[in-house]
DODREN-80304 format. One record per residue (C-alpha): residue in one letter; x, y, z. Coordinates in steps of 0.2 Angstrom, whole numbers, padded with zeros to 4 digits, always signed. Each point is the difference from the previous one (the first is absolute). Last residue first. Layout:
N
r A | X X | Y Y | Z Z .
...
This chain:
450
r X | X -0515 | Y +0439 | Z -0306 .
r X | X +0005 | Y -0011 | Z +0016 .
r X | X -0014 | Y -0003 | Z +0012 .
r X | X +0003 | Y +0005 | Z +0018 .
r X | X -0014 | Y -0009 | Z +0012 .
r X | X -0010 | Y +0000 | Z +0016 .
r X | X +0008 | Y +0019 | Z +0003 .
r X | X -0003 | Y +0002 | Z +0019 .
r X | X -0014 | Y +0014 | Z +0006 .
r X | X +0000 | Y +0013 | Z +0013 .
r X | X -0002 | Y +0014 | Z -0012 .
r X | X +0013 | Y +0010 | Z +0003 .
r X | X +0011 | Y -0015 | Z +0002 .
r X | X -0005 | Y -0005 | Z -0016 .
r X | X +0002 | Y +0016 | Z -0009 .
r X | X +0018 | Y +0003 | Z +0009 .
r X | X +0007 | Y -0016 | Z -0005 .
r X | X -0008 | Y +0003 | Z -0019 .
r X | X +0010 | Y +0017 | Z +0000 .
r X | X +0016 | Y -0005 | Z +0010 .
r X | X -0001 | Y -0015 | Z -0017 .
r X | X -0003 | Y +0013 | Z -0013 .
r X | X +0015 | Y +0012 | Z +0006 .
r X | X +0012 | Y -0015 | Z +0000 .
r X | X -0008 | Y -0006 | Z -0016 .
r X | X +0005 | Y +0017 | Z -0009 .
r X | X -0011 | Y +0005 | Z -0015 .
r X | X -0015 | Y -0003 | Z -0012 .
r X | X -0017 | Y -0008 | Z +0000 .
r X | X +0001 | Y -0007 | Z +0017 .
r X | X -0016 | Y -0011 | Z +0005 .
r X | X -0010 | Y +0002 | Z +0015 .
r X | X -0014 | Y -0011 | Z +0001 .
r X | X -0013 | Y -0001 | Z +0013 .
r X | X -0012 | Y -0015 | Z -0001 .
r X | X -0019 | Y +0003 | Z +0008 .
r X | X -0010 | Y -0009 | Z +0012 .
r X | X -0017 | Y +0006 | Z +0009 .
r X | X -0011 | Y +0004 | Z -0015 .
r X | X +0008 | Y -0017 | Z -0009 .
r X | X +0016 | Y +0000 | Z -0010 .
r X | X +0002 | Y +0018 | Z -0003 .
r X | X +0017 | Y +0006 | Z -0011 .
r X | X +0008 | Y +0015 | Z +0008 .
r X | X +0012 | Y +0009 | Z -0008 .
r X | X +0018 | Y +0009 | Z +0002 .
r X | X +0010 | Y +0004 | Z -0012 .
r X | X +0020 | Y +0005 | Z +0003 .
r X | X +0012 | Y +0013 | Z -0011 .
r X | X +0017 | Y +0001 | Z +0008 .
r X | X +0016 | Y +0013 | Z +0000 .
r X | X +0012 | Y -0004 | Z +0015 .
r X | X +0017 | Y -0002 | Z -0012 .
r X | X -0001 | Y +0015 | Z -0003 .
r X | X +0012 | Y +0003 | Z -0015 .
r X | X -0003 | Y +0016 | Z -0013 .
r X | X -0005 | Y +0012 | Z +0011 .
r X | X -0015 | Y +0004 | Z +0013 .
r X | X -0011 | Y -0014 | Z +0007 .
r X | X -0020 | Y -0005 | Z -0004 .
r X | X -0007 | Y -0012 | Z +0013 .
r X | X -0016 | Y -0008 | Z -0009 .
r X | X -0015 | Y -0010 | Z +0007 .
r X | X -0015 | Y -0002 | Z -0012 .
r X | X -0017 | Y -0005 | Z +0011 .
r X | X -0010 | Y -0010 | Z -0008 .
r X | X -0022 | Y -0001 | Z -0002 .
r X | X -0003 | Y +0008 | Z -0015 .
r X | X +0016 | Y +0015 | Z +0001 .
r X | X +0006 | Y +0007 | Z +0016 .
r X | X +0019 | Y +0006 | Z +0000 .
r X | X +0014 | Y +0000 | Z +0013 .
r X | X +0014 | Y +0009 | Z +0003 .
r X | X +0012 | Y -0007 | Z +0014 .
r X | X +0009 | Y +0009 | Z +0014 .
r X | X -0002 | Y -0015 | Z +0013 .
r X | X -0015 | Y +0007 | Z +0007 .
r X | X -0008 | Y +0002 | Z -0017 .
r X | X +0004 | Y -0019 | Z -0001 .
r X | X -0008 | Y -0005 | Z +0018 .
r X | X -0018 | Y +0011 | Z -0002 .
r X | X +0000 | Y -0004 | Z -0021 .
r X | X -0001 | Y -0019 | Z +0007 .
r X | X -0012 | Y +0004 | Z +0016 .
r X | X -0013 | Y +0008 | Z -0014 .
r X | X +0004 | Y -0017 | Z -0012 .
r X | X -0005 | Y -0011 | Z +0013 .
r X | X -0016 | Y +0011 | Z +0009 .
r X | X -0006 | Y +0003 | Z -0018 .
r X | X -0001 | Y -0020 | Z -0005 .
r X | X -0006 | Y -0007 | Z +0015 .
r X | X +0011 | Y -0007 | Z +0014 .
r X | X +0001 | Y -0020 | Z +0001 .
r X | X +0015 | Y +0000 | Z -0006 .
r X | X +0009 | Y -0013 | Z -0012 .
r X | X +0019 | Y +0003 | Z -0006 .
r X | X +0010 | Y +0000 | Z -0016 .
r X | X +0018 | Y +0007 | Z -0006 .
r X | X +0006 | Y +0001 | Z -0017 .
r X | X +0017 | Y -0002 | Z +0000 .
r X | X +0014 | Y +0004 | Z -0014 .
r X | X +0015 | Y +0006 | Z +0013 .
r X | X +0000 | Y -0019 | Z +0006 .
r X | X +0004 | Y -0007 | Z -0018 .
r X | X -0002 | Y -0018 | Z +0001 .
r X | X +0008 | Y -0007 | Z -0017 .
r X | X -0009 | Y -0004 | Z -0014 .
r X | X -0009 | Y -0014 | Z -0010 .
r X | X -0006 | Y -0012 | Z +0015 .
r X | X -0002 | Y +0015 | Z +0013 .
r X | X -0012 | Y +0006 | Z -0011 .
r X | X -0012 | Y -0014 | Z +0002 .
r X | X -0012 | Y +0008 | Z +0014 .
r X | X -0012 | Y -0011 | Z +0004 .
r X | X +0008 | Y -0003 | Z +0021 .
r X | X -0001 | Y +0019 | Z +0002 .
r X | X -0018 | Y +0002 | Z -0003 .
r X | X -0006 | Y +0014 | Z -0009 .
r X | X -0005 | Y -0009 | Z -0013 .
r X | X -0014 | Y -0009 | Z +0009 .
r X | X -0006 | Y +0018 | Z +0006 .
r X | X -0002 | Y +0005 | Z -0020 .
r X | X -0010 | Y -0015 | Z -0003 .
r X | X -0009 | Y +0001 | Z +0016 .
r X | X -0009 | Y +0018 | Z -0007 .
r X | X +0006 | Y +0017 | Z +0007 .
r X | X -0007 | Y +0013 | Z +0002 .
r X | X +0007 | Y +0018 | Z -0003 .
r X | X -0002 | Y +0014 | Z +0014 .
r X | X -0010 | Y +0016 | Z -0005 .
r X | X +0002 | Y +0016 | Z -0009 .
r X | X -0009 | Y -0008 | Z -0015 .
r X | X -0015 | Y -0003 | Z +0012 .
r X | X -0010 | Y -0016 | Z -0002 .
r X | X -0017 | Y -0003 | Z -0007 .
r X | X -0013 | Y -0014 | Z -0005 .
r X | X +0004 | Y -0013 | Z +0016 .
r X | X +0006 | Y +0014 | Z +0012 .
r X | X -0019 | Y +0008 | Z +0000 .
r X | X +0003 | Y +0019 | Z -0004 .
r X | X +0002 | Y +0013 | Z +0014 .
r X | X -0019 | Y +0008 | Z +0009 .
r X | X +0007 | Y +0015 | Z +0010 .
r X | X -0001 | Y -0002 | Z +0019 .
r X | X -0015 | Y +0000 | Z +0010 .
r X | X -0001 | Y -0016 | Z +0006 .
r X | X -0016 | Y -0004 | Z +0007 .
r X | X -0008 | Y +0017 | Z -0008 .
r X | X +0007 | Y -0004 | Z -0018 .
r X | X -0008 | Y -0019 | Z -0001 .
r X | X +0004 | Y -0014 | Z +0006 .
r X | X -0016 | Y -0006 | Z +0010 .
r X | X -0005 | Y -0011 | Z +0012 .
r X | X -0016 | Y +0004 | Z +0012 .
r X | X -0007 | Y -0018 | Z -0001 .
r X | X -0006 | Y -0006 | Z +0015 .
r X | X -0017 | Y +0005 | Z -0002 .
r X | X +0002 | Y -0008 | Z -0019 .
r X | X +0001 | Y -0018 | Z +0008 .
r X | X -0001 | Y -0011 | Z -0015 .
r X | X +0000 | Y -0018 | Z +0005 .
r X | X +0015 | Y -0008 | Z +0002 .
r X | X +0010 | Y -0016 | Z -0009 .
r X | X -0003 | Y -0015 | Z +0003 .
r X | X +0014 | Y -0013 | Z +0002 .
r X | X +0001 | Y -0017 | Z -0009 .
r X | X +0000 | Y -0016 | Z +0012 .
r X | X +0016 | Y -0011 | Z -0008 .
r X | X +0000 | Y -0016 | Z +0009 .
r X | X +0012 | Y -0004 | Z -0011 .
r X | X -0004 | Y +0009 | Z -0017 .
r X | X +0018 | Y +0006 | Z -0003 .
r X | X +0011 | Y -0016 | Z -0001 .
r X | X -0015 | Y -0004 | Z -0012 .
r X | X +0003 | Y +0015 | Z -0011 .
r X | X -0018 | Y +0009 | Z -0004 .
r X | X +0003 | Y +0016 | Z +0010 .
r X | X +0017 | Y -0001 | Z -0007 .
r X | X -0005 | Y +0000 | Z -0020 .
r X | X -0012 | Y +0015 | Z +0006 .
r X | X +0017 | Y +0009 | Z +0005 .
r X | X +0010 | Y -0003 | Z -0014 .
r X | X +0013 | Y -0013 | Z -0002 .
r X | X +0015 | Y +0007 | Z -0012 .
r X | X +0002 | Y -0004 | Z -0017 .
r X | X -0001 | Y +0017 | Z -0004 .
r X | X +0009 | Y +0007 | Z +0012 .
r X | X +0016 | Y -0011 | Z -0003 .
r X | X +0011 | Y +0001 | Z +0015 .
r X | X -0015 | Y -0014 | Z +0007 .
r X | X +0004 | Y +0001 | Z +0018 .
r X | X -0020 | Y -0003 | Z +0000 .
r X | X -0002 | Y -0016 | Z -0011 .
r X | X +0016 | Y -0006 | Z +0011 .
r X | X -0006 | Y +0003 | Z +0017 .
r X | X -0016 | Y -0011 | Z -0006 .
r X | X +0009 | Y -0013 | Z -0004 .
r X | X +0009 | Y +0000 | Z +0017 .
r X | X -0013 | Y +0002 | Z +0010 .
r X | X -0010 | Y -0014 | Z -0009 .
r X | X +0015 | Y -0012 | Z +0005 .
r X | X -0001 | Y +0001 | Z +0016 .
r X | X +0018 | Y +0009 | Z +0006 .
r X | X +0016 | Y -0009 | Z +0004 .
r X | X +0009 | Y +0001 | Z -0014 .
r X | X +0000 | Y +0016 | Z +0002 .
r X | X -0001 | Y +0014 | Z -0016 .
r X | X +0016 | Y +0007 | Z -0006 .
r X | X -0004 | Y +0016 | Z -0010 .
r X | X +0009 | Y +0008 | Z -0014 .
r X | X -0017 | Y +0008 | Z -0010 .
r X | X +0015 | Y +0007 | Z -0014 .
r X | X -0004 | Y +0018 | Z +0002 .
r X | X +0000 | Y -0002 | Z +0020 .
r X | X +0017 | Y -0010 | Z +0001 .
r X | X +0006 | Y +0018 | Z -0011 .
r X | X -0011 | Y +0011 | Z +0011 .
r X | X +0012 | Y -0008 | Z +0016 .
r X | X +0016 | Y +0001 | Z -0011 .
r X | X -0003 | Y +0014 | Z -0003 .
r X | X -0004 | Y +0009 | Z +0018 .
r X | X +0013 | Y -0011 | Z +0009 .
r X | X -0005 | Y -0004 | Z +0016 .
r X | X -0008 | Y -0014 | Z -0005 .
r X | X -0018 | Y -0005 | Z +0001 .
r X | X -0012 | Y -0009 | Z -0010 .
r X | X -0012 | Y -0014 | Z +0006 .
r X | X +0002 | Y +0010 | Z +0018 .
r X | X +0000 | Y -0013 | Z +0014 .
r X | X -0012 | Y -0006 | Z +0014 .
r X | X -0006 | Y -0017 | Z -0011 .
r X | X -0019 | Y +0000 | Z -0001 .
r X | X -0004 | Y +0020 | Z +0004 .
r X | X +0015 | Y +0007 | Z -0009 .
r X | X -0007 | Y -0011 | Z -0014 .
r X | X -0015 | Y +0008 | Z +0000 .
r X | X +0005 | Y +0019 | Z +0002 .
r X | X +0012 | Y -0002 | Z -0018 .
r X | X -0016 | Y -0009 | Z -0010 .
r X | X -0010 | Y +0015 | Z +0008 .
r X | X +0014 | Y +0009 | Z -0009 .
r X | X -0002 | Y -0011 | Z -0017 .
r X | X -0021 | Y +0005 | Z +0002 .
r X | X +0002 | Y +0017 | Z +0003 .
r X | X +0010 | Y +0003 | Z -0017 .
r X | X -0014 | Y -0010 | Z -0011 .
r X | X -0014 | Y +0012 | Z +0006 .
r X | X +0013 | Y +0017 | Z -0002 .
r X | X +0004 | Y -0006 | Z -0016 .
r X | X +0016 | Y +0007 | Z -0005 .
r X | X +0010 | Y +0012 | Z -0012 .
r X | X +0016 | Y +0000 | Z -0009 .
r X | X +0010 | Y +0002 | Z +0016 .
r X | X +0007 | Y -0017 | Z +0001 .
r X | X +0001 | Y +0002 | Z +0018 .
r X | X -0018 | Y -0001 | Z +0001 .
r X | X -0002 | Y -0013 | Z -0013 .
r X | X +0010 | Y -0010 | Z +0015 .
r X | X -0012 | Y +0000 | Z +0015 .
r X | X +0006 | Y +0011 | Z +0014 .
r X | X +0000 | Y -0009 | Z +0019 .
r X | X +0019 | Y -0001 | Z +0002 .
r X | X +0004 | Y +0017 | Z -0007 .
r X | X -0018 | Y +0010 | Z +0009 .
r X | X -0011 | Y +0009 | Z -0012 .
r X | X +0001 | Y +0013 | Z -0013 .
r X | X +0004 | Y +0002 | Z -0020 .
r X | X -0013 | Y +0009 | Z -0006 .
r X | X -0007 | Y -0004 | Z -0018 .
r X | X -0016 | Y -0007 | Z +0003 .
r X | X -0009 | Y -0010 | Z -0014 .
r X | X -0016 | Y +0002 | Z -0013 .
r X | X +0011 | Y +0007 | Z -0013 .
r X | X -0009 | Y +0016 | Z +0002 .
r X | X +0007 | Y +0004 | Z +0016 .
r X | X -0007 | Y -0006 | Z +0018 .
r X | X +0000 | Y +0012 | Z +0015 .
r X | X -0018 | Y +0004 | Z -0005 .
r X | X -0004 | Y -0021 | Z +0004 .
r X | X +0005 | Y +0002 | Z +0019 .
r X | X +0018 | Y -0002 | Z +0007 .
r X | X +0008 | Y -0001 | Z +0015 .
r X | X +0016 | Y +0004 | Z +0006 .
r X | X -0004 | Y +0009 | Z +0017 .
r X | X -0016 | Y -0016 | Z +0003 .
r X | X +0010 | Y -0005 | Z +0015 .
r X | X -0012 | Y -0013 | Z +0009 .
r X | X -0007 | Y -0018 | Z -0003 .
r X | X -0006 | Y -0008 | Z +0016 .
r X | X +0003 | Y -0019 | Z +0006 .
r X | X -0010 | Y -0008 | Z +0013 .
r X | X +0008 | Y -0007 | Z +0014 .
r X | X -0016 | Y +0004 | Z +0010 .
r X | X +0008 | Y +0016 | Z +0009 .
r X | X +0007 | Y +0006 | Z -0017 .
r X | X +0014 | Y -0004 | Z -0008 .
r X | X +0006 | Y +0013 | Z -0015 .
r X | X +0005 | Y -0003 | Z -0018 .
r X | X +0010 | Y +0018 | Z -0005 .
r X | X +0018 | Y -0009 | Z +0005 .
r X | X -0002 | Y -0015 | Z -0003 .
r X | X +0002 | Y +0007 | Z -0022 .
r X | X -0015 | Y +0007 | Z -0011 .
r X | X +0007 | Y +0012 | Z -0009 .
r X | X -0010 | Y +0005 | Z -0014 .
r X | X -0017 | Y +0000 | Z +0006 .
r X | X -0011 | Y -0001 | Z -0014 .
r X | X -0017 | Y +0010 | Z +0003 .
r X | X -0014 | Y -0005 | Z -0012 .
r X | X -0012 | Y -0005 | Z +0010 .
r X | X +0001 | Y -0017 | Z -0007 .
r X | X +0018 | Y +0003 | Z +0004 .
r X | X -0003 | Y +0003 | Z +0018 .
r X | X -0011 | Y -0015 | Z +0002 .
r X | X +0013 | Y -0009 | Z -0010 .
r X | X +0015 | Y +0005 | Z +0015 .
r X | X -0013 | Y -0003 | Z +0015 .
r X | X -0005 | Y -0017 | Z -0005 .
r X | X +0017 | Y -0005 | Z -0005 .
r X | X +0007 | Y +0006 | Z +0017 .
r X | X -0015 | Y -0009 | Z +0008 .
r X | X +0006 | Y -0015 | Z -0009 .
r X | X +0019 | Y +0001 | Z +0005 .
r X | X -0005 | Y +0002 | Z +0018 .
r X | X -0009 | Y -0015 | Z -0001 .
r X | X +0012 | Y -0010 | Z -0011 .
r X | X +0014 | Y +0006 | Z +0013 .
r X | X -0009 | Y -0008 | Z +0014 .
r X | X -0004 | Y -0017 | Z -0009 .
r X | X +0020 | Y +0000 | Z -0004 .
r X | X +0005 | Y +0004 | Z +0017 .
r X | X +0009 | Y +0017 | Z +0000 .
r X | X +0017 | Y +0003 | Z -0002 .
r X | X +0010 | Y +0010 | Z +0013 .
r X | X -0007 | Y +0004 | Z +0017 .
r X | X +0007 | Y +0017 | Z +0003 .
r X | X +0006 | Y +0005 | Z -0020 .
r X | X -0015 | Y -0007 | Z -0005 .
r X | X -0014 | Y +0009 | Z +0013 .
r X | X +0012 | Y +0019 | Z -0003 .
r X | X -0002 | Y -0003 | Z -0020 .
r X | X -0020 | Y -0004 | Z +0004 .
r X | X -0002 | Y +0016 | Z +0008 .
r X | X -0006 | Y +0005 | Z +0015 .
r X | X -0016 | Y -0007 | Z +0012 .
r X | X -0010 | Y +0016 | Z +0001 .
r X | X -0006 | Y +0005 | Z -0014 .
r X | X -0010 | Y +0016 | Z +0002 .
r X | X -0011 | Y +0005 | Z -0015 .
r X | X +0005 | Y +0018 | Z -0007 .
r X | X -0001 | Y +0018 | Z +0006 .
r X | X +0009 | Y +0008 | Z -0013 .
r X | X +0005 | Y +0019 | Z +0003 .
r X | X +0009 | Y +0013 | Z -0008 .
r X | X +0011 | Y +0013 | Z +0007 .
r X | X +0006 | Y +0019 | Z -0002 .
r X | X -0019 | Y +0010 | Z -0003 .
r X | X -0009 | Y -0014 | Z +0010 .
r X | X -0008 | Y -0015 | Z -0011 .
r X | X -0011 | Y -0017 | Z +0005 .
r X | X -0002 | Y -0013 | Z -0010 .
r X | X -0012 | Y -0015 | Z +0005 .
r X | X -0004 | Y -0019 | Z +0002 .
r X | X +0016 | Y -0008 | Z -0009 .
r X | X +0000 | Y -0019 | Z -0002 .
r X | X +0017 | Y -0011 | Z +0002 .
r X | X -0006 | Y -0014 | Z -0011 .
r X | X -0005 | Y -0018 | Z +0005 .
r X | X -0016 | Y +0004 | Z +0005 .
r X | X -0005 | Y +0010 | Z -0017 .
r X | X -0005 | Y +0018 | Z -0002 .
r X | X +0012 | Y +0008 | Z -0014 .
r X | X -0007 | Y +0016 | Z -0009 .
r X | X +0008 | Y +0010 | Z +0015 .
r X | X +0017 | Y -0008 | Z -0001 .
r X | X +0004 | Y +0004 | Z -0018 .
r X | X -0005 | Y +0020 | Z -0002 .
r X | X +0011 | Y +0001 | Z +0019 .
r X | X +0014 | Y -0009 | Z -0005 .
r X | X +0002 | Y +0009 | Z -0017 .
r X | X -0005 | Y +0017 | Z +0006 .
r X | X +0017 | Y -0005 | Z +0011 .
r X | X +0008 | Y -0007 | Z -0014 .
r X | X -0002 | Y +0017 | Z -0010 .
r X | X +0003 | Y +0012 | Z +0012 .
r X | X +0018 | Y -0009 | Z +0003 .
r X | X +0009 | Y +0015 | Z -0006 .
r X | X +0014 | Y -0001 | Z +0016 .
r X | X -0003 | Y +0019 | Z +0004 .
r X | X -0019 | Y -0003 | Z -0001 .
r X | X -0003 | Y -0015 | Z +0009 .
r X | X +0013 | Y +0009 | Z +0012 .
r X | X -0011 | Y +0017 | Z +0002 .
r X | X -0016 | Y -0012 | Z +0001 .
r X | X +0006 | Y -0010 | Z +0016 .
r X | X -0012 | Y -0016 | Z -0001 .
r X | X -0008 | Y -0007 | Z +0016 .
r X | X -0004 | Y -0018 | Z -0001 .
r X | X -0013 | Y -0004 | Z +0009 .
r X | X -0003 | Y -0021 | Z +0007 .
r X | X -0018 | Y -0001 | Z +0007 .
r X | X -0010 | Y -0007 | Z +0016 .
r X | X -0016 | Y +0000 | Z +0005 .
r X | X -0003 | Y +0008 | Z +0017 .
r X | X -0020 | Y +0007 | Z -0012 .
r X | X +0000 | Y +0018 | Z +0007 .
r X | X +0017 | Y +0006 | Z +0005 .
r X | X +0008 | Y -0012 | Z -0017 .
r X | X +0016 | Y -0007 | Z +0007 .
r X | X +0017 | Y +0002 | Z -0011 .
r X | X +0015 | Y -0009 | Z -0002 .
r X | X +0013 | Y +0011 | Z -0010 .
r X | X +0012 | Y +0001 | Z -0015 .
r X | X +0011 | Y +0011 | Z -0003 .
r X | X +0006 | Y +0012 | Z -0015 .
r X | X +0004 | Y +0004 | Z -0016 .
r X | X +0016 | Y -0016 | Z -0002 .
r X | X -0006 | Y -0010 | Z +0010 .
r X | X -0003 | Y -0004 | Z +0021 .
r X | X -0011 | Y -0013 | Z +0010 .
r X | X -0012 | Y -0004 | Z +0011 .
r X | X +0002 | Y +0013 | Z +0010 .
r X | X -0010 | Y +0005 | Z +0018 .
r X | X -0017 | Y +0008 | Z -0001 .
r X | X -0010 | Y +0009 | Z -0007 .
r X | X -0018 | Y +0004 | Z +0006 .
r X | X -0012 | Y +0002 | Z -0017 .
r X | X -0016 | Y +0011 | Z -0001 .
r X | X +0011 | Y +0012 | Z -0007 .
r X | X +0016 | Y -0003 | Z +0002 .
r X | X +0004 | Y +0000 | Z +0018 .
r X | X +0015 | Y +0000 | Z +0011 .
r X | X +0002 | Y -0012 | Z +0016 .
r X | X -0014 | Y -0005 | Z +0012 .
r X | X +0006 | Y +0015 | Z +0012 .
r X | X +0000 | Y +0011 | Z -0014 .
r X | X +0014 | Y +0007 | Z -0010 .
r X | X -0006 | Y +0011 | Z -0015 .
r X | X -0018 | Y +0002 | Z -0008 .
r X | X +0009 | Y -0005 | Z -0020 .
r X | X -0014 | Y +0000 | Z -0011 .
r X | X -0008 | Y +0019 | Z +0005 .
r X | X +0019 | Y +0008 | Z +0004 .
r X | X +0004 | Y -0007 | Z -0018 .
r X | X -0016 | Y +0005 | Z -0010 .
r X | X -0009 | Y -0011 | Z -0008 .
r X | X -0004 | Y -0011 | Z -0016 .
r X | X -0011 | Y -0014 | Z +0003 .
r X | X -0003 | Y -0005 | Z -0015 .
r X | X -0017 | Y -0006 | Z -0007 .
């Protein structure tokens, strides 16, 4: 069942306990994305608390996440486990959506390592245990996570971790007929390799290198990979470029390696782990819970979200949409692999000029056309680019330029610009790039000569 209702009967207005939502008192925020808010709760009848997180329809729409969010939702309600985030129920008004989820209290584990630093190495095997626990539980339920990162691994009061973000999830319909996901998603210092790769991945195999990425965070307080260069960051993670401490036991260490295995098919899996001796240490496997179908009002269907049903991203993408982009492409990008400087002279009026946002695709190339038209340019749409031209009268105007612009997406929350002049004058070209990062409040990371 859904409770689906009407917005002046789910939202009763400002009380002297605080505003309700249905039988639930909110409270103060938790915390803020991209949709929405998140907000403590108190159940009137039971005083049990609950995290909700209030969704703006009108902005899941404009933004065409539908899908993650059905995804998030169709995910987290098949998962009941003590070391995952659970969701109790879904409730709907006419502009917003509901989750009333488990309340953790204790924060997240990125905040508890970045405080304290590195954990203990009998504290960090315990977390990393229930994090194991928690990760195959989800993939025996067939839910792959996909970005699992400190971030979405929670504390709670009993300094017990809890799995949570299930937006880039996957379940076995979001598979093709090779057997393997296809979408490129997840967080840069936490994705596994064969994701990067873009030829297609095991969503199983791909958990396990970032879990991998969370335990050695735990043991040593650093990133395994990190470098504020996107390729040359993928490129240390294509080749498994990790420096393990000296100073660790010596099953941590082996077992870091099986994981950080850049080859996925020589990588540890998860039952391997659960029977690694490092592992096993006073290792007390979690239970996972009982059915509770009076609870169990979850649905993503029509009436929750009431938008039109799109396509799953893994089996379909616009034509009209942005391009991704696989780490090979990124690693080529980079300034300090480009050998034309060997062979040729620097030609500054030959540029093609690179920067990272963390705008989506439409907003970028909307506030792109929105500076260029300002500044008397033409401009033309076609698959996912935007053609600038600025046509002059006569026989010599020196003025005349023809530029493209596109996006490339590195992960759902990063994507490359690139503005590259096809034809035309480099003082025009260079006021225009200027303009376009200023306008967009960016700095170019990089120019790359053609």
């Amino acid at each position: 069942m859904v409770l689906v209702q009407q917005e002046d009967e789910i939202m009763q207005g400002e009380k002297k306990k605080g505003m309700r939502v249905g039988k639930y008192e909110i409270g103060r925020t938790l915390g803020e994305g991209n949709f929405g808010k998140v907000k403590y709760a108190r159940h009137v009848d039971s005083g049990q608390s609950f995290a909700i997180k209030i969704l703006e329809k009108a902005r899941i729409v404009d933004l065409k996440f539908i899908n993650q969010i059905k995804r998030e939702i169709g995910s987290s309600k098949l998962l009941k486990h003590p070391n995952v985030v659970r969701l109790y129920e879904v409730l709907a008004s006419k502009s917003k959506i509901y989750m009333v989820l488990e309340y953790v209290n204790g924060g997240e584990l990125f905040d508890r390592i970045a405080s304290k630093g590195k954990l203990k190495e009998a504290q960090g095997r315990k977390l990393f245990q229930q994090l194991i626990d928690g990760v195959s539980y989800c993939h025996n339920k067939g839910v792959f996570h996909r970005d699992l990162k400190l971030e979405n691994v929670l504390i709670d009061s009993k300094g017990n971790i809890k799995i949570t973000d299930f937006g880039l999830s996957a379940l076995p319909q979001h598979f093709r007929s090779d057997g393997l996901l296809h979408t490129t998603c997840g967080s840069p210092n936490y994705v596994a390799p064969e994701i990067l790769s873009n030829r297609g991945y095991d969503g199983a195999t791909s958990d396990t290198w970032s879990c991998g990425v969370i335990l050695y965070v735990i043991l040593t307080g650093q990133l395994p990979f990190d470098d504020k260069n996107l390729a040359i960051l993928y490129k240390k993670i294509f080749k498994g470029d990790v420096h393990i401490p000296k100073w660790l036991s010596l099953g941590a260490k082996n077992l870091l390696k099986r994981i950080l295995d850049p080859n996925p098919r020589t990588r540890i899996t998860m039952a391997e782990i659960k029977i690694n001796e490092w592992f096993k240490q006073d290792y007390v496997p979690a239970n996972p819970y009982e059915e509770d179908l009076e609870c169990d009002h979850i649905s993503t269907d029509n009436q929750v979200l009431t938008v039109q049903e799109s396509a799953p991203v893994d089996t379909q993408r616009d034509p009209e949409s942005h391009s991704l982009i696989n780490a090979f492409q990124l690693i080529g990008m980079s300034s300090c692999l480009d050998l034309s400087g060997f062979f040729e002279k620097e030609d500054i009026s030959e540029r093609k000029i690179r920067f990272t946002s963390n705008l989506l695709p439409k907003q970028l190339l909307d506030r792109i056309e929105n500076t260029v038209t300002q500044m008397g340019f033409q401009v033309q749409k076609r698959h996912g680019r935007l053609k600038v031209l600025q046509e002059c009268k006569g026989q010599k105007c020196p003025t005349t330029l023809s530029v493209v612009a596109q996006v490339f997406e590195i992960s759902p929350s990063l994507y490359v610009v690139e503005i590259q002049k096809s034809s035309g004058d480099s003082t025009v070209y260079r006021q225009l790039c200027n303009r376009i990062s200023s306008d967009l409040g960016v700095q170019r990371t990089r120019e790359i000569l053609i």
